[in-house]
C-alpha positions in Angstrom: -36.1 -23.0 11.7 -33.8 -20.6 12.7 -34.9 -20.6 17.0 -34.5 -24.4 16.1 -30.2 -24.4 14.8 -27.9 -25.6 16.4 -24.9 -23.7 18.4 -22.6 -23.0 16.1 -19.2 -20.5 16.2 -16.7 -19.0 14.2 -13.3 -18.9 14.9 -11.1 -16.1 13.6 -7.2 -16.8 13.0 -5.8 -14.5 16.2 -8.1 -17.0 18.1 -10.9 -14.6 18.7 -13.8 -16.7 19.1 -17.6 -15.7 18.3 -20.5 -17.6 19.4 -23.6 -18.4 17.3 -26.1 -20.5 15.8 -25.7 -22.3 12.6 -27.6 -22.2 9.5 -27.0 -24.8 6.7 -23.9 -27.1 6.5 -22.0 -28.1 9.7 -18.8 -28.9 8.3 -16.1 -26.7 8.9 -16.5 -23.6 6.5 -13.0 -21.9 6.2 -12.0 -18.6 4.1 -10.8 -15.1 4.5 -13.5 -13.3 6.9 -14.7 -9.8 5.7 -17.3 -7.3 6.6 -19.5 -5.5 3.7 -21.3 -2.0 5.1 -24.3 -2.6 2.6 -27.3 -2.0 3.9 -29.7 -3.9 0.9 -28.5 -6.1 -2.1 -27.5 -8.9 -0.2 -28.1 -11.3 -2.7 -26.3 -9.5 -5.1 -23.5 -9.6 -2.6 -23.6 -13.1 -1.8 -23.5 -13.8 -5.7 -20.9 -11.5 -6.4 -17.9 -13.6 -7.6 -15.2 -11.0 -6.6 -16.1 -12.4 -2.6 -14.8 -16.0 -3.9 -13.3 -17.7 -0.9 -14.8 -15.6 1.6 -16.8 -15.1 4.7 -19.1 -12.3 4.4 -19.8 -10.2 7.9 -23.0 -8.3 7.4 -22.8 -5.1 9.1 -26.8 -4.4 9.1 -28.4 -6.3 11.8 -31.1 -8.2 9.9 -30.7 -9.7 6.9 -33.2 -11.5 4.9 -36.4 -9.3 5.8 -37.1 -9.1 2.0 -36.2 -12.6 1.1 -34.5 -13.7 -2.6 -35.7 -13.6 -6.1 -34.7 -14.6 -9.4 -33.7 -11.5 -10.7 -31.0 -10.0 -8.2 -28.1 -12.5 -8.7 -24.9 -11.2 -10.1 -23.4 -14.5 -11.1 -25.0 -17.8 -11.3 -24.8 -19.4 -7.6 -23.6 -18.3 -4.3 -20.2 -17.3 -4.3 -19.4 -16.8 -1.0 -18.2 -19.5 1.9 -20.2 -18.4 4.3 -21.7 -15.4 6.2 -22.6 -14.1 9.6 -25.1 -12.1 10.5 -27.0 -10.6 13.7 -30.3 -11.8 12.4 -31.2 -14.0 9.6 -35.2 -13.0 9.0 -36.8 -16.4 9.1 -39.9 -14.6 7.4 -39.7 -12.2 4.4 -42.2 -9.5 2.5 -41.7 -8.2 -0.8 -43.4 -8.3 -4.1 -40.6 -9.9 -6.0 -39.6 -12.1 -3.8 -39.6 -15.8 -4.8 -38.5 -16.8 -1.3 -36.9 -16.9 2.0 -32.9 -16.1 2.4 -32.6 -18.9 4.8 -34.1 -21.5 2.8 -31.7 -20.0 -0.6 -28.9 -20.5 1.6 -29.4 -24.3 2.7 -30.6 -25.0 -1.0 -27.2 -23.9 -1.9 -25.0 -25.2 1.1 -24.2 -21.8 2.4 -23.2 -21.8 6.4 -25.0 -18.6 8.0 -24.3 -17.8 11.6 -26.6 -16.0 13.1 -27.3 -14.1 16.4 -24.1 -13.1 16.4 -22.7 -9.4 17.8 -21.3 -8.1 13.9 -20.7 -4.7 15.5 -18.0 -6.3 17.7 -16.9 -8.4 14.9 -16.6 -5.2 12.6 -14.4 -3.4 14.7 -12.4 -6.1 16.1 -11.9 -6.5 12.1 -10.7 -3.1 11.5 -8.5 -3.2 14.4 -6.3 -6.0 13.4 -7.3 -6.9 9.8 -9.0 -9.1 7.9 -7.9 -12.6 8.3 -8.8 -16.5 7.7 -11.4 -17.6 9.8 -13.3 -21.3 10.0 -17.3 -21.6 10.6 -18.5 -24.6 12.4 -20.9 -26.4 14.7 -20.5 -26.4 18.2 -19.6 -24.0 21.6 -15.7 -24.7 20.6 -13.4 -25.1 17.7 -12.6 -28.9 17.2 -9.7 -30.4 15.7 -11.1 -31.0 12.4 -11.7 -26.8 12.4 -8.4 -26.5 13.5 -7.3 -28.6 10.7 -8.9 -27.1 8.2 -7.8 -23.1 8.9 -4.3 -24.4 9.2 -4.5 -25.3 5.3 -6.4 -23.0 4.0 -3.8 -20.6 1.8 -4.1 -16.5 2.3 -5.5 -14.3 -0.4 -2.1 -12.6 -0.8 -0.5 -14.6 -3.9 -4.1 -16.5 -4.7 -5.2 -16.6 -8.4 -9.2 -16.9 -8.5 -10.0 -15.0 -11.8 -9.5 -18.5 -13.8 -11.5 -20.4 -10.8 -14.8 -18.0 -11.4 -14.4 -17.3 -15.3 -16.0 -19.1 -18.1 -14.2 -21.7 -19.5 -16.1 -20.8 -23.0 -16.9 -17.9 -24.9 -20.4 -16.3 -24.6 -22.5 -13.6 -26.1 -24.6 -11.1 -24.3 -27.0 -8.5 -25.7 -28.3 -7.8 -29.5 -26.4 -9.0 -32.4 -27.7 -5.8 -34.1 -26.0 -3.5 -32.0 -24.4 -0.6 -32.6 -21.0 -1.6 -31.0 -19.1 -4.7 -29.9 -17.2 -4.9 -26.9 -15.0 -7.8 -25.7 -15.3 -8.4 -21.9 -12.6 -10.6 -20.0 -14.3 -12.7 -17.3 -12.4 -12.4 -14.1 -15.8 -12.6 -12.1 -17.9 -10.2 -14.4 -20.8 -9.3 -12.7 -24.4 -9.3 -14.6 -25.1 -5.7 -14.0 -22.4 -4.9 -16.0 -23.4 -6.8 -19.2 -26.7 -5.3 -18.4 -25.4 -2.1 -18.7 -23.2 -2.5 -21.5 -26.1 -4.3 -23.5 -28.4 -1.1 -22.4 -25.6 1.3 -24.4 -25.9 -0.4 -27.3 -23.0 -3.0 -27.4 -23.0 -6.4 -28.0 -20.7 -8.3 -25.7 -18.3 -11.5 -26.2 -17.5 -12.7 -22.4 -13.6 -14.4 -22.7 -12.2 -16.7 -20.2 -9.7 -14.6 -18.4 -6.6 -16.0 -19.6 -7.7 -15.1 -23.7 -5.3 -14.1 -25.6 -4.6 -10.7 -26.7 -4.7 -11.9 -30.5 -7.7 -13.8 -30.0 -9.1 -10.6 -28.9 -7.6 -9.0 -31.7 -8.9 -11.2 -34.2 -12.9 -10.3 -32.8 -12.0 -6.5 -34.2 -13.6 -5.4 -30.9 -14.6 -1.6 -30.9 -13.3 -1.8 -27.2 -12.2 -4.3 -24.4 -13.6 -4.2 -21.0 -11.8 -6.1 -17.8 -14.1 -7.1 -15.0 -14.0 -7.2 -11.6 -13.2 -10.5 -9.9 -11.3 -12.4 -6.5 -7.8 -12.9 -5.4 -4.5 -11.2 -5.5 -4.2 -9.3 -9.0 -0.4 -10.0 -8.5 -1.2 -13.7 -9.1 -2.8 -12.9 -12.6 0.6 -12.8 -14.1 -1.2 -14.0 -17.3 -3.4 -10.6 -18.4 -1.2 -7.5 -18.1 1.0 -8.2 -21.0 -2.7 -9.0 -22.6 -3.2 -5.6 -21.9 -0.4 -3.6 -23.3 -1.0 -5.3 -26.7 -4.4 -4.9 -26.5 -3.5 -1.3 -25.5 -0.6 -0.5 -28.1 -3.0 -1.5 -30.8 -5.9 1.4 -30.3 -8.5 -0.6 -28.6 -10.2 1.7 -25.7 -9.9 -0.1 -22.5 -11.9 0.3 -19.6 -11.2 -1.4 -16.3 -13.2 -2.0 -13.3 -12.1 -3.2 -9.8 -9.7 -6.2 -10.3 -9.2 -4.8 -13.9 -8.3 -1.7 -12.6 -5.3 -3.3 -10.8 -4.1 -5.4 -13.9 -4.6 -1.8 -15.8 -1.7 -0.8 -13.1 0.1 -3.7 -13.1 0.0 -3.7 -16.3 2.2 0.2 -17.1 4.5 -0.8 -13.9 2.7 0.0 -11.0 2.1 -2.4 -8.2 -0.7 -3.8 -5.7 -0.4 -4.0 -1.9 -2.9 -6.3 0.5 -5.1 -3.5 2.9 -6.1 -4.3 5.9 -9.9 -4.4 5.2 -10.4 -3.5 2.2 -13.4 -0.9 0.8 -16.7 -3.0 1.2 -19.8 -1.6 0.4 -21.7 1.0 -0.9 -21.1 4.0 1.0 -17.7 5.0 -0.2 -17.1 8.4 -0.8 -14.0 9.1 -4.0 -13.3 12.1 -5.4 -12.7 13.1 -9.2 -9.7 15.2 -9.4 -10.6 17.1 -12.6 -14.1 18.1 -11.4 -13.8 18.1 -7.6 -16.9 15.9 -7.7 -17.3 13.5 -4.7 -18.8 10.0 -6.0 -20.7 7.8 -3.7 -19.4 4.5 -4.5 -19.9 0.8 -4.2 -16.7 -1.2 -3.4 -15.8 -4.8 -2.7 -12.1 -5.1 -2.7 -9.4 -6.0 -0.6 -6.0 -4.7 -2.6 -5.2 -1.4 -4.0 -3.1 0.3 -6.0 -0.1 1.5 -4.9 0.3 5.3 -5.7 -1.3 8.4 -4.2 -3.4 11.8 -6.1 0.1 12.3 -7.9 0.7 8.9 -9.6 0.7 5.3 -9.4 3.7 4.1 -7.9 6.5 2.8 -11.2 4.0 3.4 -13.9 5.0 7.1 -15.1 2.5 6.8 -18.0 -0.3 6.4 -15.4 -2.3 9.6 -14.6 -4.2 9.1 -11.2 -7.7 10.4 -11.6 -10.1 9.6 -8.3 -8.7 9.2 -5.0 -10.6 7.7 -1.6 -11.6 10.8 0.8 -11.4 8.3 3.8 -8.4 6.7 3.3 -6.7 8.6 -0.2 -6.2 5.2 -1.8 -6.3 5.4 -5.7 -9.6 4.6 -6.9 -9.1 6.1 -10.6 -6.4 6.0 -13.4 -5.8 6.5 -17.1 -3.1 6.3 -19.4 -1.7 9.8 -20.6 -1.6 8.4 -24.4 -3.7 5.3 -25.4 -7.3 5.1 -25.1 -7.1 3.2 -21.7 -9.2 4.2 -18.1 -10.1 2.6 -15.0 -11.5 2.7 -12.0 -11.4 0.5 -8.1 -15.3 1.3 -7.5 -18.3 -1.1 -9.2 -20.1 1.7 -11.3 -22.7 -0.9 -12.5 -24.0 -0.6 -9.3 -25.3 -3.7 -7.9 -25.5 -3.2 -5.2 -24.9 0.5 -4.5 -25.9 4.3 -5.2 -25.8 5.4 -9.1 -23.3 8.1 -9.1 -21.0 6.6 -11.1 -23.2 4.7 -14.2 -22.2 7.6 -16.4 -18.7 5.9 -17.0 -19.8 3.4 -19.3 -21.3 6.8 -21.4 -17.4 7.6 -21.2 -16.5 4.5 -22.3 -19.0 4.6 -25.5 -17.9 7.4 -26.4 -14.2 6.1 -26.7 -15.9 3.6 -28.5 -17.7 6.3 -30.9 -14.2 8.4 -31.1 -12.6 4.9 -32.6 -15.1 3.9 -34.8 -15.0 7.3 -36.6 -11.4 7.0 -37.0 -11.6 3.0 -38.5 -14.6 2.2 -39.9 -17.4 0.0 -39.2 -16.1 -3.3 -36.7 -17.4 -6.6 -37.9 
């Protein structure tokens, strides 16, 4: 199938073109065009609703080799717009594999361009930036692609947490567990309620823009924020959530996007990067143990601060920074029970180093229940 696709191209913003052949749907595909340095879990990226109205670059030059299975997905469907690749395997081997990448993709209407030069791509990426791009059929960019990247907004100023969250509450885990923890859903990640279910807590997924006494009324022994897309700026809705949320004793713990609403949340800002950290080869330090985490990433704004605090938040303490680039990957709060951190710690996909902050955020959870009671 693949020897058999059609030319097909994608067309970056500054007018780069790259040439290709097309996988899936012909229309023009347009979205912000980033590159991910994973070398496996590429279903788990392409599910992965932080990369919501994006184009995925994959940086290892053949994808697909062990094909797709039921079990890998981090959110229900595809998420991303499209993705380009140096080789899409039209054949796959592995024991849990239910079948091939290529296939999953046209199933799901996903436009893959293959046999394309990433490693050019890459670097011409981290030259100039990140930036919108349009997928289409064809040796040249027609009016219709045109078109359609002239329209398409920018990430800066985007809210997408209320495009991927639930619209309804939902439970996850035991009903007899020990603890119960009250995730927002700005494009929670599986792994995570996996993990949480696998410490003992029951969890009640929110729609992201729940209010902070809704949450209250759960009498949640702690609230975790998710990960998810867009400009955290643009979720003007959560961070007063937060500091009530906060102010009322509930250990928080943040991830990704909800490490930047933590921040935005005590005063401190966001700014746009010019790639982002995407992957799972990141390397961030913890400033009280001098411990250097191998992490997974996938985001594309940061917090604005350096190792001695976040910038207008005074009450912030940084707490991990990124060794390549000293961005702040880790905060808490100097008095209420609240912590966060930019890199995915559930790990999927991505090394382990960092699973043993959800034991720190049980035991917050342990530290409050001996000081209230029994939650309902």
């Amino acid at each position: 199938m693949i020897a058999q696709a059609p030319k097909g191209f994608l067309l970056l913003e500054d007018g780069t073109l790259f040439l290709g052949r097309l996988v899936g749907p012909t229309i023009p595909t347009v979205a912000e065009v980033v590159f991910t340095t994973n070398m496996t879990g590429y279903q788990e990226v392409f599910t992965d609703p932080s990369y919501r109205e994006q184009i995925v670059v994959m940086t290892a030059p053949q994808i697909g080799n062990y094909g797709v299975n039921t079990d890998d997905p981090e959110s229900a469907r595809p998420q991303v717009s499209g993705i380009v690749v140096r080789e899409l395997s039209p054949t796959f081997s592995s024991w849990r594999a239910t079948g091939g990448l290529p296939e999953w993709l046209v199933e799901h209407a996903v436009p893959a361009l293959t046999e394309v030069d990433t490693r050019r791509l890459t670097k011409h990426l981290r030259v100039t930036g990140v930036m919108k791009g349009v997928i289409g059929a064809g040796d040249a960019p027609t009016r219709e692609a045109l078109a359609a990247m002239d329209a398409c907004p920018s990430m800066e100023g985007l809210d997408l947490a209320t495009v991927v969250s639930t619209t309804t509450p939902y439970q996850w885990g035991s009903d007899i567990a020990t603890f119960h923890v009250v995730a927002y859903d700005f494009g929670i990640k599986r792994n995570i309620l996996r993990l949480l279910e696998a410490h003992d807590c029951r969890v009640t997924v929110i729609p992201a823009t729940t209010s902070a006494e809704d949450v209250l009324a759960m009498n949640p022994d702690g609230v975790f924020l998710s990960n998810g897309p867009g400009d955290p700026a643009a979720v003007t809705y959560a961070p007063a959530a937060i500091r009530t949320i906060a102010h009322a004793g509930v250990p928080i713990f943040g991830i990704c996007l909800g490490h930047q609403l933590v921040a935005l949340s005590f005063g401190g800002t966001t700014q746009k990067m010019p790639f982002g950290h995407r992957g799972g080869n990141q390397p961030v330090k913890d400033l009280a143990t001098g411990r250097v985490l191998i992490t997974a990433q996938n985001h594309g704004f940061a917090v604005a601060g350096t190792e001695r605090g976040v910038d207008g938040a005074p009450d912030l303490d940084v707490t991990h920074i990124n060794l390549n680039d000293h961005t702040v990957e880790g905060l808490r709060h100097r008095t209420l029970p609240v912590f966060a951190v930019q890199y995915h710690p559930e790990a999927a996909p991505g090394p382990h180093d960092a699973v043993p902050l959800f034991d720190q955020f049980l035991a917050a959870l342990r530290l409050r229940r001996g000081s209230s009671g029994p939650t309902a």
